[in-house]
Backbone as numpy.savetxt, mean C-alpha at the origin, in Angstrom:
# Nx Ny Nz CAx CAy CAz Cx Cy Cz
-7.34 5.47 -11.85 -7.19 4.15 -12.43 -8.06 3.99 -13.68
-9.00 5.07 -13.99 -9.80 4.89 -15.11 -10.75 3.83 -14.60
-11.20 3.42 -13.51 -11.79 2.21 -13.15 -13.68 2.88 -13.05
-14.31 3.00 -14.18 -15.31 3.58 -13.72 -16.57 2.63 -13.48
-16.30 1.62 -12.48 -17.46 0.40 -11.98 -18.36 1.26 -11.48
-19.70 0.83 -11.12 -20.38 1.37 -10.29 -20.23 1.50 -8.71
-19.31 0.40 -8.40 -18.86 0.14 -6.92 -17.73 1.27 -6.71
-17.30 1.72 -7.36 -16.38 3.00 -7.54 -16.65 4.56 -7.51
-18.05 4.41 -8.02 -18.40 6.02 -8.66 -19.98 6.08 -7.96
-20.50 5.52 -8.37 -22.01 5.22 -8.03 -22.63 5.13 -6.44
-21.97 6.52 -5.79 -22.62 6.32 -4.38 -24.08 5.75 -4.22
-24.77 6.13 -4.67 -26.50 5.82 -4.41 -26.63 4.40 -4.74
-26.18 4.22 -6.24 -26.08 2.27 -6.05 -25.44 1.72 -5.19
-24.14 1.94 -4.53 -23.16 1.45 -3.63 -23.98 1.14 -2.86
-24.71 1.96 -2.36 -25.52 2.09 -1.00 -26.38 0.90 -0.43
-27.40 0.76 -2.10 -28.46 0.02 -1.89 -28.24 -1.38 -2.43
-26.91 -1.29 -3.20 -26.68 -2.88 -3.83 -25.09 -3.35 -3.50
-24.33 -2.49 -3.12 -23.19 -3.18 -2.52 -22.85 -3.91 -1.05
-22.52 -5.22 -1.15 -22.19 -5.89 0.14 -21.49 -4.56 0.97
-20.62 -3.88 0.52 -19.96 -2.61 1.57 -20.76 -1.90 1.91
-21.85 -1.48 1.07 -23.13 -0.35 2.10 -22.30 0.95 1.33
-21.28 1.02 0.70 -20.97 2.53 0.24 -20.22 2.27 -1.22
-19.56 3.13 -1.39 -18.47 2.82 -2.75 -16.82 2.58 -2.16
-16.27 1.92 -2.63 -14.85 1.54 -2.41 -13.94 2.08 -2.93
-12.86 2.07 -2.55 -11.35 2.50 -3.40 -10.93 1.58 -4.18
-10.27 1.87 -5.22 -9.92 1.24 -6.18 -8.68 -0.09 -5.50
-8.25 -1.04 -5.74 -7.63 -1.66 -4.92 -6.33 -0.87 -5.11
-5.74 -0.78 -6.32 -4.89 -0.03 -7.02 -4.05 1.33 -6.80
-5.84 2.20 -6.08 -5.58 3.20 -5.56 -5.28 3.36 -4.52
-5.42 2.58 -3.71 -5.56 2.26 -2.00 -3.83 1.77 -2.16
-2.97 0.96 -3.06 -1.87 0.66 -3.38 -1.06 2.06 -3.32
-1.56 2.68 -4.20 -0.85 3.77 -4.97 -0.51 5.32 -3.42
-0.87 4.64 -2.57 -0.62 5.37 -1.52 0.38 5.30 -0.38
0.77 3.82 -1.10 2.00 2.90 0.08 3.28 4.11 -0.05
3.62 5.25 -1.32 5.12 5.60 -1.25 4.65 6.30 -0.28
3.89 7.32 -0.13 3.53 8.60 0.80 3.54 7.94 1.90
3.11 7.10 2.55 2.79 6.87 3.50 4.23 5.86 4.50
4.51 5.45 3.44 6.12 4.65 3.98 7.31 5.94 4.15
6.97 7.24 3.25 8.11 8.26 3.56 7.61 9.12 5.02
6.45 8.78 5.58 6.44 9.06 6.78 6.77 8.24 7.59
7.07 6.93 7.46 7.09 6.35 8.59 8.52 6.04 8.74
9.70 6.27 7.47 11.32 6.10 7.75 12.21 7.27 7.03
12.80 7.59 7.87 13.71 8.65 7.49 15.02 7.82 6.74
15.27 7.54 6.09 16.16 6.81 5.26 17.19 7.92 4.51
18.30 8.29 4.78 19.35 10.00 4.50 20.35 9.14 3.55
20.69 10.30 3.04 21.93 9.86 2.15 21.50 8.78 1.07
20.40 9.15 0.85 19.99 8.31 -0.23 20.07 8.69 -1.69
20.76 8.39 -2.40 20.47 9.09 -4.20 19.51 8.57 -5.12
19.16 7.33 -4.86 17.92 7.01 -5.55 17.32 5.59 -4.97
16.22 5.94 -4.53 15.25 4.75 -4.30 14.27 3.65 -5.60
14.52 2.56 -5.71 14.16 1.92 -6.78 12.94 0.94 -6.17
11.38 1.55 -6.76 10.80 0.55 -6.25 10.88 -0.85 -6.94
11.07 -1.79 -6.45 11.51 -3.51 -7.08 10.59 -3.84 -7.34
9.36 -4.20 -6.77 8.37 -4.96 -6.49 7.51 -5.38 -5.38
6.48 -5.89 -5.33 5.85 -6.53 -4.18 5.60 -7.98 -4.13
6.10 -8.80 -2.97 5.64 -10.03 -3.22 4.32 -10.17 -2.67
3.71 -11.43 -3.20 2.27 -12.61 -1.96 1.63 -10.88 -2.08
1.55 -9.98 -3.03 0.31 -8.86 -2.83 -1.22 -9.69 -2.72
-1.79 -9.67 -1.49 -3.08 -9.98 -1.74 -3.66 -8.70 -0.99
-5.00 -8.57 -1.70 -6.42 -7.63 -0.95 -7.08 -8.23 -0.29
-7.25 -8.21 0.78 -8.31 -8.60 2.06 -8.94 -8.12 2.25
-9.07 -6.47 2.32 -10.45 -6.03 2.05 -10.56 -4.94 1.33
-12.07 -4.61 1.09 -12.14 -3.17 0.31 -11.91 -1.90 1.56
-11.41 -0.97 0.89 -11.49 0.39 1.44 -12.39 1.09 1.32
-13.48 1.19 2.46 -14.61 2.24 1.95 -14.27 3.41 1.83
-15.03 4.24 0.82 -14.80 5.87 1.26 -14.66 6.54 2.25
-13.92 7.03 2.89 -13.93 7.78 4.11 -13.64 7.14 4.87
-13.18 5.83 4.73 -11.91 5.42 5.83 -10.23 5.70 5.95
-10.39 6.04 7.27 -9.31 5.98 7.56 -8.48 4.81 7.62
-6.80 4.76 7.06 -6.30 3.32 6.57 -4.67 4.24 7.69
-4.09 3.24 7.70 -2.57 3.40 8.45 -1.79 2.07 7.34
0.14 2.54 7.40 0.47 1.26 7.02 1.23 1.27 7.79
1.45 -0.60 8.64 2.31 -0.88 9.17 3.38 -1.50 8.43
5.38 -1.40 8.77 6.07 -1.86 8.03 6.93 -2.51 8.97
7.48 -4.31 8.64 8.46 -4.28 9.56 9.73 -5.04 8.79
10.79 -4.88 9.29 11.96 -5.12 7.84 12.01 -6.71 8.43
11.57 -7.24 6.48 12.20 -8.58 6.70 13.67 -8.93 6.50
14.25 -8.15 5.45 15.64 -8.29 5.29 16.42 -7.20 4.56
17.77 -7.29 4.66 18.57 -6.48 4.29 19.49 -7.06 3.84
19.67 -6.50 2.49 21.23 -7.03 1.66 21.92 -6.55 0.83
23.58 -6.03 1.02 23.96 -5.33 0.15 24.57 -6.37 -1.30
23.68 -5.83 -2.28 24.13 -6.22 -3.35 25.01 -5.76 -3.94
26.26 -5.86 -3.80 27.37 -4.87 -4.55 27.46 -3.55 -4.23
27.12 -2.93 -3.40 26.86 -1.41 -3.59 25.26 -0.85 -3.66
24.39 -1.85 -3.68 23.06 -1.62 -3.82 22.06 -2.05 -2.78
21.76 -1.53 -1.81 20.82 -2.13 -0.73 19.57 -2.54 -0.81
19.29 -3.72 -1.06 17.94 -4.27 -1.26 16.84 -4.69 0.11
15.93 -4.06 -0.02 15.78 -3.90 1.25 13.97 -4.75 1.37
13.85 -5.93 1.97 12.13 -6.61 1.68 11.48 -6.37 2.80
10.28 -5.86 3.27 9.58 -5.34 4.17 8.19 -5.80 4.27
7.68 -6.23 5.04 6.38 -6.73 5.40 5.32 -5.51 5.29
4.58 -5.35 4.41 3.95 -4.14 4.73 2.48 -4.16 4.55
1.56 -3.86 5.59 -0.08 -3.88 5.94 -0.73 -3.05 5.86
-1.64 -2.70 5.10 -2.56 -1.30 5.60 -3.48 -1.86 6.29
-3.46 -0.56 7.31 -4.95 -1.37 8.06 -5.68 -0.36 7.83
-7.01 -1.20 8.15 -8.13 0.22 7.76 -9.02 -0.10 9.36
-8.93 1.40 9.78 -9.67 1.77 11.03 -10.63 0.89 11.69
-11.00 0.70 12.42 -12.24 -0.19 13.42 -12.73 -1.59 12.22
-11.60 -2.28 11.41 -11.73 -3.27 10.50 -10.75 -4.20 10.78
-11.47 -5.75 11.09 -10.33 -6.30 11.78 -9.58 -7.24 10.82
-9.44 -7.01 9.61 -9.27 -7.10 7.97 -8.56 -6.16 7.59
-7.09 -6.33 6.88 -6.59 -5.19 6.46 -6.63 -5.13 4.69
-6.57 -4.23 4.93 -7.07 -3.82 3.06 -6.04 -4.45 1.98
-4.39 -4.78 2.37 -3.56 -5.39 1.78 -2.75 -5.94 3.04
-2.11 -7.13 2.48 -0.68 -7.50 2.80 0.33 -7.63 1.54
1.75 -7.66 2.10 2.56 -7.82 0.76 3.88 -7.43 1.32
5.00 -8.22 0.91 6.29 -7.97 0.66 6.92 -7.24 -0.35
7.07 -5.85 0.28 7.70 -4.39 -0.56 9.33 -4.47 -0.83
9.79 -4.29 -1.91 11.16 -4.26 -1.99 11.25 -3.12 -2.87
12.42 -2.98 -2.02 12.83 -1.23 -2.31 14.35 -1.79 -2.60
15.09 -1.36 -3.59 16.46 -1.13 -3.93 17.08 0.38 -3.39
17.76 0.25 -2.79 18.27 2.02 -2.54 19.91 1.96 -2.77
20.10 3.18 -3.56 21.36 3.33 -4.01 22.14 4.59 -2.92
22.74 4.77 -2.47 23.28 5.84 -1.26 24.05 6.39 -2.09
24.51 7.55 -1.92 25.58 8.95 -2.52 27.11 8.10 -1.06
27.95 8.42 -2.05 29.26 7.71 -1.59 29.92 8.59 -0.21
């Protein structure tokens, strides 16, 4: 992200001057992990191209410390064929390990185009 804060890079300051006690993930970056982690959790076939749309209500709830472990949960809010184009809006959470705060919420929309 080019984000070079001290809360980012600066383990030894993190330590002694951050409310987290360590350094954090970028919020951005902690984002930038939702495709990998959503292509494990749905096998979606016959697909020719996936279009990410957008995210709605994205808020951060918490930081990601280093060396946490994070999971995302997804559950489908809706489905609609637009002409030939499946638009698809999904509730989607990361949680981060023994944190009873998840690092994001947000409504993911994915466009997917299928092979005929």
């Amino acid at each position: 992200t080019l984000d070079h804060q001290w809360i980012h890079v600066d383990e030894e300051k993190a330590k002694k001057e951050s409310p987290f006690g360590s350094t954090i993930a970028h919020g951005y970056l902690t984002l930038s992990v939702l495709p990998h982690l959503w292509a494990q959790i749905a096998d979606v076939r016959n697909v020719k191209s996936l279009i990410n749309y957008g995210i709605d209500k994205l808020k951060f709830n918490q930081p990601v410390t280093v060396g946490s472990e994070i999971r995302l949960k997804v559950k489908l809010q809706s489905i609609v064929n637009l002409r030939g184009i499946t638009k698809a809006e999904m509730k989607a959470t990361m949680e981060i390990k023994d944190c009873p705060k998840s690092a994001f919420d947000g409504v993911i929309v994915f466009l997917y185009h299928f092979n005929d």
